[in-house]
C-alpha positions in Angstrom: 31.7 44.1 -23.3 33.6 40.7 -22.2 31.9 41.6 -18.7 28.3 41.4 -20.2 28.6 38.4 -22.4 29.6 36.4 -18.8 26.7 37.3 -16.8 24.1 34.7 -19.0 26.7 31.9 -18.6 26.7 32.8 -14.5 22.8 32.8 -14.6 22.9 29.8 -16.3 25.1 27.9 -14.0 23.5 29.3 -10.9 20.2 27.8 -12.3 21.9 24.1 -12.7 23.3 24.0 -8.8 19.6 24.1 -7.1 18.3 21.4 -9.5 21.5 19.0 -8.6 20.5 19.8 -4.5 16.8 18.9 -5.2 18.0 15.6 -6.3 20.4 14.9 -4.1 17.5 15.4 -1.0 15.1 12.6 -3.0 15.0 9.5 -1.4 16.3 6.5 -3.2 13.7 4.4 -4.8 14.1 0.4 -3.6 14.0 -2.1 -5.8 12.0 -4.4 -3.8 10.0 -4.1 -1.0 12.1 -4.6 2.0 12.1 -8.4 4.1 10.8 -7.6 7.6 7.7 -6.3 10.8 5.8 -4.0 9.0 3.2 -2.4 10.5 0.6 -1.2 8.2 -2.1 1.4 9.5 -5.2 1.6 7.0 -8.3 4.6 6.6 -11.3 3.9 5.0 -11.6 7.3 2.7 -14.4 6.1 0.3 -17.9 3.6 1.6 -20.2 2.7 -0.9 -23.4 -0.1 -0.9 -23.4 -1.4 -4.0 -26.9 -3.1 -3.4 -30.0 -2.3 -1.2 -28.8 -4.6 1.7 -27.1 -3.9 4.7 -23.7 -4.1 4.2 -21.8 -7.6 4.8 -18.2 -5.3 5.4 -19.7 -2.2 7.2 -16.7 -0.1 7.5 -17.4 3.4 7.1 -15.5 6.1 6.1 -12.8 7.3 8.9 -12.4 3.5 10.3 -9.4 2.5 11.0 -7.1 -0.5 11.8 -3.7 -1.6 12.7 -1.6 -4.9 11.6 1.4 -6.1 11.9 2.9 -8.4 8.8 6.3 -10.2 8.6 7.6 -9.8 4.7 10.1 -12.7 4.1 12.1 -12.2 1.0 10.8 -12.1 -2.1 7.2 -11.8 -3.0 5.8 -10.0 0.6 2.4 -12.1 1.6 -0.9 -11.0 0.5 -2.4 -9.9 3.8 0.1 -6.9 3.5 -2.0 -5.8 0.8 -5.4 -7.2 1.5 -5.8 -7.2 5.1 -6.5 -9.5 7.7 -9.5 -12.0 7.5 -9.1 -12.6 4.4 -8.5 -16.1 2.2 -6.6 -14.9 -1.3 -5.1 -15.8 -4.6 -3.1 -13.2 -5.8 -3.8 -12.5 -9.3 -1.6 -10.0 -11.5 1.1 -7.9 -9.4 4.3 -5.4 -9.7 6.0 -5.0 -7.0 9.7 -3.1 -8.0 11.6 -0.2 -8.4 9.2 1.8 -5.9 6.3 0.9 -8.1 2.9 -1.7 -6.1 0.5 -3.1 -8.2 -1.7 -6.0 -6.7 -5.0 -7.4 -7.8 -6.3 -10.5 -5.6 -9.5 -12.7 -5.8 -10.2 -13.4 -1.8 -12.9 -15.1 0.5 -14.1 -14.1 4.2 -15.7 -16.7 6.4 -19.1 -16.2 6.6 -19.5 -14.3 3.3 -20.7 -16.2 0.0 -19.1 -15.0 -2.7 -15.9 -12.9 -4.1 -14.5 -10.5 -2.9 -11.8 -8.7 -4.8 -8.6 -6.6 -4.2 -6.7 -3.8 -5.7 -3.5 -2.7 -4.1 -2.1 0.5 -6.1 1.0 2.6 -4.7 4.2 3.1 -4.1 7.1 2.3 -1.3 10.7 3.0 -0.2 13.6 0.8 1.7 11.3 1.3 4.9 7.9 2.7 4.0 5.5 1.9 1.8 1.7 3.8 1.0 -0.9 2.5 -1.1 -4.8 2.6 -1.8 -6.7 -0.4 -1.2 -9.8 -1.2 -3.3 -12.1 -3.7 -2.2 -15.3 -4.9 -4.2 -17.5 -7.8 -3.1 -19.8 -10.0 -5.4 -21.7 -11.6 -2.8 -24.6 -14.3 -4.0 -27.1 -12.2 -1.1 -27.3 -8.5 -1.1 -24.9 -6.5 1.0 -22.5 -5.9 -1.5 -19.8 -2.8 -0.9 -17.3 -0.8 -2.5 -14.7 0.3 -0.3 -11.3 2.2 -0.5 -8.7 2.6 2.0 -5.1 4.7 2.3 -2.6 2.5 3.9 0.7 4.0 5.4 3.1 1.6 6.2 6.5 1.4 7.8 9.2 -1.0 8.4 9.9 -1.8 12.2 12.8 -4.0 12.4 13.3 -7.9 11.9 10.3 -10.4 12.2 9.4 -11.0 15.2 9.7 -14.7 16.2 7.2 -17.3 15.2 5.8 -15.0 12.0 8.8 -15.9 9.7 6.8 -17.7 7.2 4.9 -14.6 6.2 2.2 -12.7 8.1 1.9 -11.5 11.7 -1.4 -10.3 11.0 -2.4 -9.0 14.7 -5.2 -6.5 13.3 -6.4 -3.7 15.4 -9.4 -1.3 14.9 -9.4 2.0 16.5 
């Protein structure tokens, strides 16, 4: 009888050990997004015109584009969540303990108007991944909704020259 009242507790521990390994593969969530060359590859997954003109952005779905942006420490600049080409003020934004949260109010030569920016994701001591929402509120028609997935991944130190924040060399393909 003392055999059969063991075999719960023995199920029970065997059921604790797998969680403990499961945990222990996780990968440690960074408290700030890490200073550095990060190179940020974007995909357009959603293209909408908001208005019956041609589109002032025309990006269609599948585009996509390199950069390259140097994070100094503390606050990384806004083209790592915006982009390249674009003139911002960042408005509210988390950036901690894994957790991205960006809004921005930008310009783009040769567009009249606002454009604005959502940056929603999160990111780890070398890697980050995000959605990027961009709206425009152009005074002529061509207005566009678009979103994007960006992957990103630390490469090493800043490469010289792009200390001050971005190294935005931009690439479509």
């Amino acid at each position: 009888m003392r055999k059969l009242a063991c075999i719960p507790l023995l199920f029970v521990a065997a059921c604790g050990d797998g969680e403990a390994e499961k945990n222990a593969a996780a990968p440690a969530t960074a408290a700030s997004l890490a200073a550095g060359q990060w190179e940020l590859t974007s995909e357009v997954t959603a293209f909408r015109a908001a208005d019956g003109g041609a589109p002032r952005i025309d990006t269609p779905v599948g585009t996509r584009a390199t950069q390259s942006v140097c994070v100094g420490a503390g606050q990384p600049p806004i083209e790592f969540f915006a982009g390249d080409g674009f003139t911002c003020t960042t408005g509210a934004s988390y950036i901690r303990n894994g957790r991205m949260n960006v809004t921005a109010s930008c310009t783009r030569d040769g567009l009249e108007g606002s454009i604005q920016i959502m940056a929603d994701g999160t990111f780890q001591a070398d890697s980050a991944e995000f959605n990027r929402n961009i709206g425009t509120m152009l005074s002529t028609d061509g207005d566009v909704e678009i979103t994007a997935r960006v992957d990103g991944r630390r490469t090493g130190d800043c490469t010289p020259g792009t200390e001050s924040g971005g190294n935005n060399a931009a690439t479509a393909g």
